[in-house]
C-alpha positions as CSV (number, residue, x, y, z in Angstrom):
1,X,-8.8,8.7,-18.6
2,X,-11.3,10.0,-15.9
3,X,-11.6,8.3,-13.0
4,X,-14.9,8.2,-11.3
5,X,-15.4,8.3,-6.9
6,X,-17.8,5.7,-6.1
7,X,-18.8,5.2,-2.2
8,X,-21.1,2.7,-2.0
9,X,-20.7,-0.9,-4.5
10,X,-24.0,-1.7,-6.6
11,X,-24.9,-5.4,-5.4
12,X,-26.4,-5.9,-9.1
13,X,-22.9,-4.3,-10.7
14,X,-21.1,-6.5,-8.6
15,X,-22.9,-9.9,-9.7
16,X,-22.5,-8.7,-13.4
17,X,-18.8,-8.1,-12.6
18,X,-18.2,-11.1,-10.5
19,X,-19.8,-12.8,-13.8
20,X,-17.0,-11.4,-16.0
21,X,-14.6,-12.6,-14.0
22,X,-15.4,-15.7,-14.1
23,X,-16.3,-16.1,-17.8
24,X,-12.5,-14.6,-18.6
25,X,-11.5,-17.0,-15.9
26,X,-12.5,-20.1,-17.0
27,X,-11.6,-19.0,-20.7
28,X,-7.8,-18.5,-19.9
29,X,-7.7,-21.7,-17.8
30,X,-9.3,-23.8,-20.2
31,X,-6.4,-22.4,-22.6
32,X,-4.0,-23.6,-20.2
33,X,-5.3,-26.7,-19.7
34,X,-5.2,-28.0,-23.6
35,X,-1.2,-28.1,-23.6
36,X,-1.1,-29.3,-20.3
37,X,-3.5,-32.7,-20.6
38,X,-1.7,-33.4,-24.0
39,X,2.3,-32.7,-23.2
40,X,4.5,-34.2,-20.3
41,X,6.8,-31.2,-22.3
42,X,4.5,-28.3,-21.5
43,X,4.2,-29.3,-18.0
44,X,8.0,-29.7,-17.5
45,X,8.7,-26.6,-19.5
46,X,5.7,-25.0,-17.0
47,X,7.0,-26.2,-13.8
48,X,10.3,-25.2,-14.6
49,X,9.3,-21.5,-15.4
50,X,6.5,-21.0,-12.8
51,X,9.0,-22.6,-9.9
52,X,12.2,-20.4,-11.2
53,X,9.9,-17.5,-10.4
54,X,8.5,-18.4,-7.2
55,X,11.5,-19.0,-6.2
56,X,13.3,-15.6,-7.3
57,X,10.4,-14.0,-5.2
58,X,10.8,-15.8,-2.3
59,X,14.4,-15.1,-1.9
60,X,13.9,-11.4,-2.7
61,X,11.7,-11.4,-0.1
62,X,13.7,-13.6,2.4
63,X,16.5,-10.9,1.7
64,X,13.8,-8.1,2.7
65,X,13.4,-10.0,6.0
66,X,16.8,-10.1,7.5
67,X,18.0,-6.3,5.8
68,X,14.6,-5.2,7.4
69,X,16.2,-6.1,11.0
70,X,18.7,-3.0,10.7
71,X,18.3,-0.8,13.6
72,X,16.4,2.5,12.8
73,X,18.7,5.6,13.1
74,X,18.5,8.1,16.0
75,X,17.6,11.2,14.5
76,X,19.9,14.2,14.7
77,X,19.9,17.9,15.9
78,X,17.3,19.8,13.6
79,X,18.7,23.0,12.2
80,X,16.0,24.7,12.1
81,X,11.9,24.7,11.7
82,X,10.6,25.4,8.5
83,X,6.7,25.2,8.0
84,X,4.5,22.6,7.5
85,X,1.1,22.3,6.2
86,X,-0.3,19.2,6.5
87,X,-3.3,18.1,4.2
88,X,-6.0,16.4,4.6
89,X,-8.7,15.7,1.8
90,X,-12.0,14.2,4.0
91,X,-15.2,12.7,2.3
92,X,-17.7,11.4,4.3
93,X,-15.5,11.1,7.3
94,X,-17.4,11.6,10.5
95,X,-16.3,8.6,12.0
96,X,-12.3,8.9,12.0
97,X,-12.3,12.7,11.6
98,X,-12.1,14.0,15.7
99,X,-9.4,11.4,16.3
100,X,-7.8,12.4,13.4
101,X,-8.1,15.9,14.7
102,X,-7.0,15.6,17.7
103,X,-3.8,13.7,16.6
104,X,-2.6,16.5,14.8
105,X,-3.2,19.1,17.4
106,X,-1.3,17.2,19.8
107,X,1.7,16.9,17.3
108,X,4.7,17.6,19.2
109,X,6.4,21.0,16.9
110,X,6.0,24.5,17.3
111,X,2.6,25.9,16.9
112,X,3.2,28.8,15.2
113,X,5.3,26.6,12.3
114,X,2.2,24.4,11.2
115,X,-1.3,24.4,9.3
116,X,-3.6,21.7,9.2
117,X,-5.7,21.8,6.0
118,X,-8.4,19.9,5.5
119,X,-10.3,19.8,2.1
120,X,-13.7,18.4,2.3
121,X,-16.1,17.8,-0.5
122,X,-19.6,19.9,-0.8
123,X,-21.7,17.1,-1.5
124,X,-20.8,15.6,1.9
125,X,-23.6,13.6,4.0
126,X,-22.5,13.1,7.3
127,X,-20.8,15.5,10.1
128,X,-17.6,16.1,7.9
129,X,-18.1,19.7,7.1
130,X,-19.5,20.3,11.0
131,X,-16.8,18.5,12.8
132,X,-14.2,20.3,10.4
133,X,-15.9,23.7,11.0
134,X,-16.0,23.3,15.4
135,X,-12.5,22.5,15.8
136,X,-11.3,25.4,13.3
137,X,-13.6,27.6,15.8
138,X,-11.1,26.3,18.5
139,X,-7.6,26.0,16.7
140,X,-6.3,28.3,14.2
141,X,-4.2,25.9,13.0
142,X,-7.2,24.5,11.3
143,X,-7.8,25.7,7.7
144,X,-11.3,24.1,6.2
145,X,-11.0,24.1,2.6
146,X,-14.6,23.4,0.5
147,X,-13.9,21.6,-2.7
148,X,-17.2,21.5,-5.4
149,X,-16.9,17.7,-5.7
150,X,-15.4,16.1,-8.6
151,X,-13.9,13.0,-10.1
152,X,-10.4,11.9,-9.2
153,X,-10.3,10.7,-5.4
154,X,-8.1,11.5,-3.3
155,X,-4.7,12.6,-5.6
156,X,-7.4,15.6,-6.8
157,X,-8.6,16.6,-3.3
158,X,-4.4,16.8,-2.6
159,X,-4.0,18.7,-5.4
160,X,-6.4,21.0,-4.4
161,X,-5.0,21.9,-1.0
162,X,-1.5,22.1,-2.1
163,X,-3.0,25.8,-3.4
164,X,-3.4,26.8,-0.7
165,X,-0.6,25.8,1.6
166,X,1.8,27.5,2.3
167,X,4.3,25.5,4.1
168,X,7.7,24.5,2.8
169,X,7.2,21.0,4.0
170,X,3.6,19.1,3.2
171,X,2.5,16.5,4.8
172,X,-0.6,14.0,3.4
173,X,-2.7,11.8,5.2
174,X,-5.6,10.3,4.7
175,X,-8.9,11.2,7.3
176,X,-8.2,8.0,9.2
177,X,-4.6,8.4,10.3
178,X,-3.9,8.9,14.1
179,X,0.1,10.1,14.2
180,X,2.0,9.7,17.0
181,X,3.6,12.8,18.1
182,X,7.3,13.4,17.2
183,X,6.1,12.1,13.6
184,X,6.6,15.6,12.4
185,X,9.8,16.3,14.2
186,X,11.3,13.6,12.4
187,X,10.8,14.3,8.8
188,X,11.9,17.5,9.0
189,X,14.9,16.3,10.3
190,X,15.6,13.7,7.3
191,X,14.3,16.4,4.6
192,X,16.9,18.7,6.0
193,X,19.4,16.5,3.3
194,X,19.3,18.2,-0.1
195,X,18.9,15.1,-2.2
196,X,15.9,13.7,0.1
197,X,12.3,14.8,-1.7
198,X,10.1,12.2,0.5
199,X,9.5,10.6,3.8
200,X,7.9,7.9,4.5
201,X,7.0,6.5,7.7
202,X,5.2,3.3,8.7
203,X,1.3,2.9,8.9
204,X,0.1,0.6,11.6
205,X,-3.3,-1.1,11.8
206,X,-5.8,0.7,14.5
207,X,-8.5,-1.7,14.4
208,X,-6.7,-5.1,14.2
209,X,-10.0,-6.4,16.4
210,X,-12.2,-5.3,14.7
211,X,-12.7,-8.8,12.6
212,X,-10.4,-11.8,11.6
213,X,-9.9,-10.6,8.5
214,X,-8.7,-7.4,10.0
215,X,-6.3,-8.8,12.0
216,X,-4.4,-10.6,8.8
217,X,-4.7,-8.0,6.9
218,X,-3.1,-5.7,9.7
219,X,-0.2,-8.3,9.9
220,X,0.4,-8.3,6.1
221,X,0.5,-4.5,6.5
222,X,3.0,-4.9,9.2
223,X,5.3,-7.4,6.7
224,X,5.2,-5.1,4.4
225,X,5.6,-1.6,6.2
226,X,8.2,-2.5,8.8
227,X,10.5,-4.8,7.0
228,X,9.9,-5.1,3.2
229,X,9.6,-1.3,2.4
230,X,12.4,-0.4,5.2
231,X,15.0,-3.1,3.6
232,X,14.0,-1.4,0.2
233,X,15.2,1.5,1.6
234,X,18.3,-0.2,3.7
235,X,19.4,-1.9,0.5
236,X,19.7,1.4,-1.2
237,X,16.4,0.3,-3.6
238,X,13.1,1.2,-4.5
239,X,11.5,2.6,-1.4
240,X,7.3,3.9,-1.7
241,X,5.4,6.0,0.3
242,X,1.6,5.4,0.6
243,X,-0.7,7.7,-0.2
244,X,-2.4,7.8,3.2
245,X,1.2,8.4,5.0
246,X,4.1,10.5,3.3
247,X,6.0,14.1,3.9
248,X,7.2,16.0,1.4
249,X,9.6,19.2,0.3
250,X,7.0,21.5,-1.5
251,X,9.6,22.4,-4.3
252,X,9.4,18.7,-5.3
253,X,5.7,19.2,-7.1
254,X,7.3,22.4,-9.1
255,X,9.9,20.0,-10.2
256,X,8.2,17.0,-11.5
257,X,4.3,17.9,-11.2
258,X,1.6,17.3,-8.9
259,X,-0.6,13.6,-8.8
260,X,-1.6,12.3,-11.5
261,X,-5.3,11.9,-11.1
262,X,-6.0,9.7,-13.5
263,X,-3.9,6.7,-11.8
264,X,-5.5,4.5,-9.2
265,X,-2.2,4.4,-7.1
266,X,-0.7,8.1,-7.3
267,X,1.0,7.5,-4.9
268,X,3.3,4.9,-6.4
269,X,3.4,6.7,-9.6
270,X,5.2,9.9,-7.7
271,X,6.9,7.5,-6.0
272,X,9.0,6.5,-9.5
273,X,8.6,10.2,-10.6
274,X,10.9,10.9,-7.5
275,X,13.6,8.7,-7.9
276,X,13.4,9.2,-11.8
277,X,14.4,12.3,-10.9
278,X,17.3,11.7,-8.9
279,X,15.7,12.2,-5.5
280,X,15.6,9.6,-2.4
281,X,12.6,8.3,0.0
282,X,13.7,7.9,3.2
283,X,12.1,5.4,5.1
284,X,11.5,5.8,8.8
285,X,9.8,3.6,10.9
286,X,9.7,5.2,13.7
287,X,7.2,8.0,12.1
288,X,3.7,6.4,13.0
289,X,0.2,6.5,12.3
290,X,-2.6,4.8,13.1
291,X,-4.7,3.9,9.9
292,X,-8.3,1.7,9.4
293,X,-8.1,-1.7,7.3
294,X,-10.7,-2.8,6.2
295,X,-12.6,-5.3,8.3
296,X,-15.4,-6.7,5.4
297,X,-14.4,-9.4,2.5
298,X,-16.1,-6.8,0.5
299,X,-14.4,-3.5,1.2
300,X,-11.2,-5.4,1.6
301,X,-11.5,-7.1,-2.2
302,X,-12.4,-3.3,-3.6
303,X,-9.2,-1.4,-1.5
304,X,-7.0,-4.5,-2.7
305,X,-8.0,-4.5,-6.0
306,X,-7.3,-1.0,-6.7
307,X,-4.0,-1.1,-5.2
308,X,-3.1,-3.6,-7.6
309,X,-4.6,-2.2,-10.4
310,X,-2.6,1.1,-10.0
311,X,0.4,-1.2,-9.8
312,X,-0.3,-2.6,-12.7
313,X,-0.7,0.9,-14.2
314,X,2.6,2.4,-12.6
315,X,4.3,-0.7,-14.4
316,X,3.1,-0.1,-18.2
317,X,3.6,3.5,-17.2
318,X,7.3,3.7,-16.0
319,X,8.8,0.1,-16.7
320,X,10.7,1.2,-19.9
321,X,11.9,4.2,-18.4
322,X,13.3,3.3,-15.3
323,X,15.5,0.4,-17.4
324,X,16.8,3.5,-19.5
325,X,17.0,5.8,-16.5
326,X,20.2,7.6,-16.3
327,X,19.6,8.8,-13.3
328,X,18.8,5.9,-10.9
329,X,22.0,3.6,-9.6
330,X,22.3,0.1,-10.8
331,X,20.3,-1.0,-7.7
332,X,17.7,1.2,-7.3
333,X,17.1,0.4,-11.2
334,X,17.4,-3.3,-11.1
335,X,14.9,-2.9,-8.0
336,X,12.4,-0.8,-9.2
337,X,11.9,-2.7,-12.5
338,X,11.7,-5.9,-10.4
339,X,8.9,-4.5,-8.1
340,X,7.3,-3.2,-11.5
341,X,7.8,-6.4,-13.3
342,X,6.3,-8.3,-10.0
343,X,3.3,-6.8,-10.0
344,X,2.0,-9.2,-12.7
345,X,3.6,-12.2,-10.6
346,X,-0.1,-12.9,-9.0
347,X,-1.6,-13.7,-12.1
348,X,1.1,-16.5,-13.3
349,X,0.3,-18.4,-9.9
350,X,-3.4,-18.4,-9.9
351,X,-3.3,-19.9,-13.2
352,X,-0.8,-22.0,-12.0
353,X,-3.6,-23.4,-9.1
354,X,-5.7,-25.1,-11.2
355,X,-3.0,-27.0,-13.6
356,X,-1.6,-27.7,-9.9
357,X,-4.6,-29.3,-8.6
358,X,-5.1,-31.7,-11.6
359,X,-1.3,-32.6,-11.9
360,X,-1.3,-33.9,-8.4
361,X,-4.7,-35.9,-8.6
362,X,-3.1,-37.4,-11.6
363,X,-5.4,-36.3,-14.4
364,X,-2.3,-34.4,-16.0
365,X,1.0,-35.9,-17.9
366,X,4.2,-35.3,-16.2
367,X,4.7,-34.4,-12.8
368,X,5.5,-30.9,-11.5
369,X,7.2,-31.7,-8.2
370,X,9.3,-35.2,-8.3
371,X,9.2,-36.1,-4.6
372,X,12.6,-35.2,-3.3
373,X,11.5,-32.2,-3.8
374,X,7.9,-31.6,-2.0
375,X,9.5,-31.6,1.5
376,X,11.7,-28.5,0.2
377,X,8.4,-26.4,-1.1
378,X,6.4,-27.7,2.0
379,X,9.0,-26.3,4.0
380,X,9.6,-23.1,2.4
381,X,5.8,-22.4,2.8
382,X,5.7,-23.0,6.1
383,X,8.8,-21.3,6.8
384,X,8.0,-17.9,4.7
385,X,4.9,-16.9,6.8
386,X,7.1,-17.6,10.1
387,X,9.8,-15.7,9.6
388,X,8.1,-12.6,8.3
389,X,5.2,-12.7,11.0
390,X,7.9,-13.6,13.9
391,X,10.6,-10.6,12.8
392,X,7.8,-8.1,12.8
393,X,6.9,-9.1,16.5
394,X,10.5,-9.1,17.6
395,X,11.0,-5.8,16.2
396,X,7.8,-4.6,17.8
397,X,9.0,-5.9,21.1
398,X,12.2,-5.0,20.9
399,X,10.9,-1.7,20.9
400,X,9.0,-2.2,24.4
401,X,5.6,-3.3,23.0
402,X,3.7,-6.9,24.2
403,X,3.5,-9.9,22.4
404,X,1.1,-10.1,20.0
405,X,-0.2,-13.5,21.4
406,X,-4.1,-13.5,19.1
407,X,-1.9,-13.0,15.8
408,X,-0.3,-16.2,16.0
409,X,-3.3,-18.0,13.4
410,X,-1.6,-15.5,11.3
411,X,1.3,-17.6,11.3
412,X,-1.0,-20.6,9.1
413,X,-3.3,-18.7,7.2
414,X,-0.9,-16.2,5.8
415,X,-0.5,-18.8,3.0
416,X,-4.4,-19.1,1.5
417,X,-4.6,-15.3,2.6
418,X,-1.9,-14.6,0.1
419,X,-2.9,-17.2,-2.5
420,X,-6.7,-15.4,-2.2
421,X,-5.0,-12.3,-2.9
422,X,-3.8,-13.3,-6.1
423,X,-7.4,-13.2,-7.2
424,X,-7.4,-10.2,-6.5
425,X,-4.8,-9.6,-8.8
426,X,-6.1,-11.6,-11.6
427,X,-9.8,-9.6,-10.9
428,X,-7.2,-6.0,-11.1
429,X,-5.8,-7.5,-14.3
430,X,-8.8,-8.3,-16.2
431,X,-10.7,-4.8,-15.6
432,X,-6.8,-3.3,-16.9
433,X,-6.5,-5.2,-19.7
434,X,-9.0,-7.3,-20.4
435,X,-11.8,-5.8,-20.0
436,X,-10.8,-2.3,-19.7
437,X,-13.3,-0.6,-17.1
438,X,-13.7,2.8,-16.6
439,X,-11.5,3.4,-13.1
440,X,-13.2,3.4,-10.0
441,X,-12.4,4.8,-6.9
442,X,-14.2,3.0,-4.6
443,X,-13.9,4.5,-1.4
444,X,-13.3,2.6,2.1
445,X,-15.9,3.0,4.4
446,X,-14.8,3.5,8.0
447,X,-16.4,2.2,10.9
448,X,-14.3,4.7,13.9
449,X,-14.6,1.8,16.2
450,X,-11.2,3.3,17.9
451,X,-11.3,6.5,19.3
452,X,-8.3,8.3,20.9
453,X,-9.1,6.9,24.1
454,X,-9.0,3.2,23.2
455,X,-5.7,3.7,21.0
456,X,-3.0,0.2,20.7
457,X,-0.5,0.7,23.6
């Protein structure tokens, strides 16, 4: 399977796909339907399934919340400084690439004991390949790395600089990342432990301002990086790193291979390669960077899709294996085929939406909720987006930052932001399996609207 780099979406190919996904759509739900106007059975049978579920997700997740409030550990004496190289693939990057940059020169670790490659592609139309080119006039550190540009995104550009790097410890971020400047200090103290092959540190949201839509998806990013993957890694589960975000002990791609470039989320993928192997992820917070969301319905459906997708993939991949996996403990197993299982949770509920909608204005047998029971889910919804939104903050402020005071819509509209983000899951699923599309990487355009100088305090 080749995957293909795309930078800029068709508006024609996106009508005929939007088409698709409708047609498949309605033909599923109309298959739904059938049992469900005919049998007070099939709706009890469906409400008991579909609510078994939702609830099994919602206390996994509620568990996520409160391990998540563990205090981060204070980092120890470092033995010694080993080398890093830190890559960098860049395509079309002019806008994030100087504060990139100047991030990483301001890193706080010995000079002489790190490289900063970054590989750009030849059929670049911006500044890339200029702004790359003045700074490594400047800074030694700087290695610019021409790649003859291919298929693969960003797992092949990776791939590519690992050649030529010669640290013992490689770090990967994507063009947009700002990191704070002890990020490096402190992987290379948790990689110093022989069984640790990863480290993972949290990705914050640079341009929360940018747009509404920014701003909630920032926040889901915060749920997710500060206390869902954290408590994975508290509880002794599966943690991830993202592909814009991890460090890494070089001998780990001579043991179990490099990306896989023909997955839409390599990163994930490595992810289960690593603990398939017998290796941990450590999960530190406290190792930041400032990343780009996207601030457009449109570039944020394409990112979001993809992540799914390669979800999706990851699970067909690795499910099987990780249940007969010798090598993982009981939890990180049970976890890690949960979080794989999961990823096909989205599309049970949005075809659970419609048969909803019609069983409660009365045009379906049966009842799905009898009413003792409505103030329970009414509260649990209410209640989900509260507690995960509100422990980030305290967190956050615990740690000597300001209320977040313009986040608190967030608190309502994290409910229809995560049910619209289930059709993005169904849309990830039909181009998997349905309609089996040629992979796509469509890549996020940045807009740089922060700058070094105007960084979150």
């Amino acid at each position: 399977m080749e995957a293909k780099l795309v930078t800029r979406v068709d508006y024609k190919t996106g009508i005929v796909g939007g088409i698709k996904y409708i047609s498949v759509a309605i033909f599923v739900i109309i298959l739904a339907l059938i049992p469900t106007l005919i049998s007070e059975f099939y709706i009890r049978i469906l409400a008991t399934a579909v609510n078994t579920v939702l609830l099994i997700a919602t206390l996994r997740f509620h568990i996520s919340i409160f391990t998540g409030l563990v205090p981060v550990r204070k980092i120890g004496k470092i033995r010694e400084y080993p080398f890093v190289s830190i890559i960098v693939p860049a395509y079309n990057e002019e806008k994030v690439l100087e504060r990139n940059i100047k991030s990483m020169l301001e890193l706080d670790y010995p000079k002489g004991k790190i490289e900063f490659i970054y590989v750009y592609e030849d059929k670049c139309t911006d500044r890339t390949e200029e702004i790359i080119l003045n700074f490594a006039s400047r800074d030694k550190r700087i290695k610019p790395i021409k790649r003859r540009a291919q298929n693969g995104g960003k797992a092949a550009a990776t791939n590519y600089g690992l050649k030529f790097a010669k640290g013992e410890i490689i770090g990967s971020f994507d063009a947009d990342h700002s990191l704070e400047p002890d990020a490096v200090k402190r992987a290379v103290y948790w990689l110093q432990n022989k069984k640790v092959a990863c480290v993972k540190g949290r990705c914050r949201t640079i341009n929360k301002d940018e747009s509404f839509l920014a701003r909630l998806a920032g926040t889901e990013r915060d749920i997710i990086e500060r206390i869902e993957i954290y408590s994975r890694y508290i509880i002794g589960g599966f943690s991830t790193f993202g592909g814009g975000h991890a460090f890494f002990k070089k001998s780990i791609f001579k043991k179990i291979g490099l990306f896989d470039e023909d997955i839409m989320t390599e990163d994930i993928d490595f992810s289960v390669k690593i603990h398939e192997a017998g290796y941990d992820i450590v999960v530190d917070p406290y190792i930041v960077s400032w990343e780009e969301t996207p601030s457009t319905l449109t570039q944020w459906w394409h990112q979001r899709k993809r992540w799914s997708r390669g979800w999706m993939q990851v699970a067909v991949r690795h499910l099987g294996k990780t249940i007969l996996s010798k090598k993982l403990t009981p939890m990180k197993k049970f976890d890690t085929a949960i979080s794989l299982a999961y990823t096909v949770l989205p599309i049970f509920t949005t075809l659970f939406y419609p048969i909803m909608g019609l069983n409660l204005l009365g045009y379906t047998r049966g009842s799905f909720y009898p009413d003792e029971c409505m103030p329970f889910f009414i509260a649990l919804a209410v209640f989900t987006p509260i507690v995960s939104v509100g422990s980030t903050w305290a967190l956050d402020i615990k740690k000597g930052e300001r209320m977040r005071w313009n986040e608190i819509p967030c608190l309502i509209l994290m409910v229809p932001y995560t049910i619209i983000h289930s059709f993005v899951s169904w849309a990830a699923f039909t181009d998997e399996f349905i309609i089996k599309k040629k992979p796509e990487y469509v890549k996020t355009i940045r807009t740089g609207v922060v700058t070094m100088d105007t960084l979150p305090a």
